[in-house]
N, C-alpha and C positions, 0 to 999 in steps of 0.2 A: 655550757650545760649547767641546769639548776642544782645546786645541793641542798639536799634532803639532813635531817638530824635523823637521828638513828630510831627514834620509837617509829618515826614516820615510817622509816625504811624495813623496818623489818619486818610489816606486815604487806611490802612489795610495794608497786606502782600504785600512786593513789587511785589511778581512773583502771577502776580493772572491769575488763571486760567480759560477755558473757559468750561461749562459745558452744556450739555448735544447736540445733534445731530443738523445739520442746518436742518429745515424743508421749507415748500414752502407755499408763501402766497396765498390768495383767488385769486390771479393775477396772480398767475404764477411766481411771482418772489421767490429769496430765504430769508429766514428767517434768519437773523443772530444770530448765538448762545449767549447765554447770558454770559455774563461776572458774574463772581462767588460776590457777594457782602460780602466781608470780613470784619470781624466785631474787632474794639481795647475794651477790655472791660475794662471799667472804674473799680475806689474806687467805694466804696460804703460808704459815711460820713456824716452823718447828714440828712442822708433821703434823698442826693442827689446821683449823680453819677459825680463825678469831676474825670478829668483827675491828674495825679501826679502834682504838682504846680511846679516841676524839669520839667515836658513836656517828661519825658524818657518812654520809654516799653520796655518789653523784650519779645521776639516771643517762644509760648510755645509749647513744641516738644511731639509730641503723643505716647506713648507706642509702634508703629512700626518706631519710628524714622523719622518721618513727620510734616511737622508744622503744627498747629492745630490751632490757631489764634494770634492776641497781647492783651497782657495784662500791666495795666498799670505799671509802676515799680515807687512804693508808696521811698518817702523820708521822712529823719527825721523830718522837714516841717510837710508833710503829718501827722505822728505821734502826733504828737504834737497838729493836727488841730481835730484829731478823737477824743483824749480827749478831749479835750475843750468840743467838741460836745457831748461825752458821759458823762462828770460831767453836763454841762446842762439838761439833758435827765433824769438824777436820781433821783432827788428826787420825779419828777411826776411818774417814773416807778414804784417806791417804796409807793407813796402814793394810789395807784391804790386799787383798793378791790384786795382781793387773787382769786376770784372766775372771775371778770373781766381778771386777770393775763391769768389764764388759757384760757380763752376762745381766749383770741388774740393767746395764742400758738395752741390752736386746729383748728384756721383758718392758723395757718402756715402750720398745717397736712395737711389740705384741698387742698389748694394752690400750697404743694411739691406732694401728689396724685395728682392734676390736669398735672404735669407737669413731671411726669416721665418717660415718654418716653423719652423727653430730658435728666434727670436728668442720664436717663442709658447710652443713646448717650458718655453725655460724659464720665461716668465712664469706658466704654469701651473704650472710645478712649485715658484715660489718665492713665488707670492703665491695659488696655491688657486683661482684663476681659471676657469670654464671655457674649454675652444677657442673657440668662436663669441668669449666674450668677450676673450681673451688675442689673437684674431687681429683686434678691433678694435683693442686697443689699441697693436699694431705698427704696425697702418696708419695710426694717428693720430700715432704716433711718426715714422711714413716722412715725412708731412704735415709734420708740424711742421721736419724736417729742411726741405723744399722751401721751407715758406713763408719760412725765416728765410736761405736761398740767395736769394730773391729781394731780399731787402732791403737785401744788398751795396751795390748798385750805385747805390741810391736813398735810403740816408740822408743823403749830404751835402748833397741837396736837401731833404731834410727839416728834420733838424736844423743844418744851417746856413744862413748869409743874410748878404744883403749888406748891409750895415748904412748909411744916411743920414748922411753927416757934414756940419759947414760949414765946408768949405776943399776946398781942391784936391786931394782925395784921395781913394781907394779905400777900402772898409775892408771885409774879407771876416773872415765867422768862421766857421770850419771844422771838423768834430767828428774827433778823435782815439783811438787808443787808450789806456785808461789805462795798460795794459804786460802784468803776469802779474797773472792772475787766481785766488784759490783757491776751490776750489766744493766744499761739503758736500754732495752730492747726497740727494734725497729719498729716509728711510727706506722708505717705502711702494710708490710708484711706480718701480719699479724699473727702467722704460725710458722712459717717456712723462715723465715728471720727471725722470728724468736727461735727456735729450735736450734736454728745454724749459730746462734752467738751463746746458747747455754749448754751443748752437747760439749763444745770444743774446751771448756775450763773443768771440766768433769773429768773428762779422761786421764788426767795426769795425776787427778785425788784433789782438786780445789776445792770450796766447797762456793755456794752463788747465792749473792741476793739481786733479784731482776727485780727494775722497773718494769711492768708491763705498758705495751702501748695505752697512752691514752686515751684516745679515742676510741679504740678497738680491743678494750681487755677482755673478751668473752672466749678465745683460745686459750689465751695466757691461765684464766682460771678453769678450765676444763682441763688444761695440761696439769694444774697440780691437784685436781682429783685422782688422775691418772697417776703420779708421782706417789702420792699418799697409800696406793695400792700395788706396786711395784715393784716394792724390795728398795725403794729409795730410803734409806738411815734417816728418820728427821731431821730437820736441818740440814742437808748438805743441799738442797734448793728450797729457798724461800721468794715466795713471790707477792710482790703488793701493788697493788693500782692505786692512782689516783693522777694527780698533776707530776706530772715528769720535770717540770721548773719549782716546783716545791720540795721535790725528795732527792731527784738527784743531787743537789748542792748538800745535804746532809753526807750523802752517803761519801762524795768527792774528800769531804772534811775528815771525816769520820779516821780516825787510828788507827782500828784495830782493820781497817780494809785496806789489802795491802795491793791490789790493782785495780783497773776501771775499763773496762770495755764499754765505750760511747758511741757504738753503733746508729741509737736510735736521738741522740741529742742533735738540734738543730747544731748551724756553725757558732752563732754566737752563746749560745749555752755553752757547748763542750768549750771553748776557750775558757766560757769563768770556772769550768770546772777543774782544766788543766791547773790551774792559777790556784782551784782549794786542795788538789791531790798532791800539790808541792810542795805542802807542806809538812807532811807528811813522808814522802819522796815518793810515793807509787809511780807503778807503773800504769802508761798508760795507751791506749790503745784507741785512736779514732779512726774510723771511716765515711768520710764526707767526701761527695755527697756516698748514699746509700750503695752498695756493692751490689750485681743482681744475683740475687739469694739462689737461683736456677743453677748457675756457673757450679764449677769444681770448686768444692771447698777449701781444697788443698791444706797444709798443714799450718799456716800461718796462725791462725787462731789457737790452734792448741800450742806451738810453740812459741806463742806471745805468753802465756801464761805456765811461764816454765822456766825455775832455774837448775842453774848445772853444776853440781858439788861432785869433785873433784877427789878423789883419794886415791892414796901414794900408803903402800904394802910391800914391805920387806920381802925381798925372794927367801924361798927356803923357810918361812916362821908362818 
C-alpha cells in the first residue's frame, strides 16, 4: 500500500471522485455534482484523534482491490505517546467500582448497536463479506461487548477465594489488574477479533494500546469514535494503525507495558516479540494460528491479564 505525507492526506484520496447525477436548479440552471468528501482517519490516544506526529498515511485497499479511504500511519513516536496516555488512564480505570466497569462497557454495546449498519459497511468492504453475513458478524461483536460487561462484577468471585489457614487469620486472594496492556489485534477479523482481544483486558481495570489490523483498520477506527462517546476515561483504550511489523516490536520493548496479547501477529513476528517483552519480563499471551473469534469466549482472556494479591487479616481486629 502507497504512503501518502500528511499535507497530501488530509485533504483525502488524491483522485476524488464525483458522485451521484447533475440535476437542475429551481432556475433552470444545472446543478453541479457533488464532489465525494473523502475522509484521513485519525489515532485514536488519549480520548483524542491526532494525526501520526511523522504526518504519514497509507491509503487502505478494499477487499475488491479499490481504495477505501486514508488511514493514519501511527509511528514509534505515536507508541510510545499511547502509553504514556494509557499508564495515566489506569489506575483511575482500575479504581472504578466493578459494577460502574461494566456499565460503561454496556454503553459501548449500546453505541456499536447504534452504529451497525456502518460497522457492516465496512466489514464488507474490508474483508469481502456479504451483508447478511457482515451484519451477523456486528451483532456478534455487540454480543461479545455485552457478554464480557457482565463479567465485571463477577470475577472476584470467580477468580478469587478465601483461602483455609491454621491460625487466627483471614486470608483472602483477590484478582487484580496487571496495568497496561498491548494488543496486536487480528489480521482477519476485523471487528469481532478486535472486540474479543480488547473487551477481555478491560474488565479487570487494564488499561489497552491496540495495534489495529492492518490491512483492515476502518472498524478498528470507527470502534474509537464509539469509545470517545461512551463513558470510556481517555486513555484506557488507545488505538493506532499503520504497519503491525513497525510498531508492535516498539510496544513488545516498551517498560512501562507490562503484558502483550499477540493475537493478531504472524508466528515469526510474535516469537521476536516474545524475545523484546523478556526483557522486560511481561506477560505474554499468543494464539497461533488465529482462534475462531464465533466460539465461546470463555474466561481465558480476562484471566490472562490478571494478578492475584493475596491478603492475610488478623481475626477479631
Amino acid at each position: 500500500m502507497p504512503e501518502r505525507d500528511g499535507a497530501a492526506a488530509g485533504g483525502g484520496v488524491a483522485r476524488r471522485e464525483r458522485t451521484g447525477a447533475t440535476g437542475r436548479a429551481a432556475g433552470g440552471g444545472a446543478t453541479p455534482a457533488r464532489v465525494a468528501v473523502r475522509k484521513t482517519y485519525k489515532l485514536y490516544v488519549g480520548g483524542a484523534f491526532p494525526r501520526s506526529e511523522s504526518g504519514r498515511s497509507y491509503l487502505v485497499i478494499g477487499a475488491d482491490g479499490a481504495p477505501l479511504a486514508n488511514a493514519s500511519l501511527a509511528s514509534r513516536k505515536d507508541v510510545r505517546d499511547a502509553v504514556v496516555a494509557a499508564r495515566r488512564a489506569q489506575p483511575g480505570w482500575a479504581g472504578a467500582t466493578a459494577y460502574n466497569r461494566g456499565q460503561v462497557l454496556y454503553r459501548v454495546a449500546e453505541m456499536l448497536e447504534d452504529r451497525a449498519g456502518q460497522l457492516g459497511d465496512a466489514v464488507v468492504a474490508g474483508e469481502g463479506l456479504e451483508p447478511a453475513a457482515a451484519a451477523r458478524e456486528v451483532a456478534a461483536a455487540v454480543d461479545r461487548v455485552v457478554w464480557h460487561a457482565g463479567w465485571t462484577d463477577k470475577l472476584a468471585q470467580v477468580a478469587g477465594s478465601a483461602n483455609p489457614v491454621a491460625g487466627p487469620y483471614f486470608n483472602f486472594s483477590l484478582p487484580e489488574p496487571t496495568g497496561v496492556v498491548g494488543v496486536v489485534a487480528p489480521q482477519s477479523s476485523s471487528l469481532l477479533g478486535l472486540v474479543s482481544v480488547l473487551a477481555p483486558p478491560l474488565v479487570s481495570g487494564n488499561s489497552v494500546v491496540v495495534i489495529a489490523s492492518e490491512d483492515r483498520p476502518l472498524p478498528a477506527v470507527t470502534l474509537g469514535e464509539v469509545l470517545a462517546t461512551a463513558d470510556v476515561p481517555a486513555g484506557v483504550v488507545n488505538i493506532l494503525t499503520g504497519r503491525t511489523a513497525e510498531l508492535a516490536p516498539v510496544l513488545a520493548a516498551h517498560r512501562d507495558v507490562d503484558a502483550l496479547d499477540l493475537a493478531g501477529a504472524p508466528a515469526e513476528l510474535a516469537t521476536e516479540l516474545e524475545r523484546a517483552a523478556a526483557g522486560s519480563v511481561k506477560r505474554v499471551l499468543r494464539s497461533q494460528p488465529e482462534p475462531d473469534w464465533h466460539g465461546d469466549p470463555g474466561l481465558r482472556r480476562i484471566l490472562a491479564f490478571v494478578e492475584t494479591k493475596t491478603v492475610w487479616h488478623t481475626v477479631g481486629i
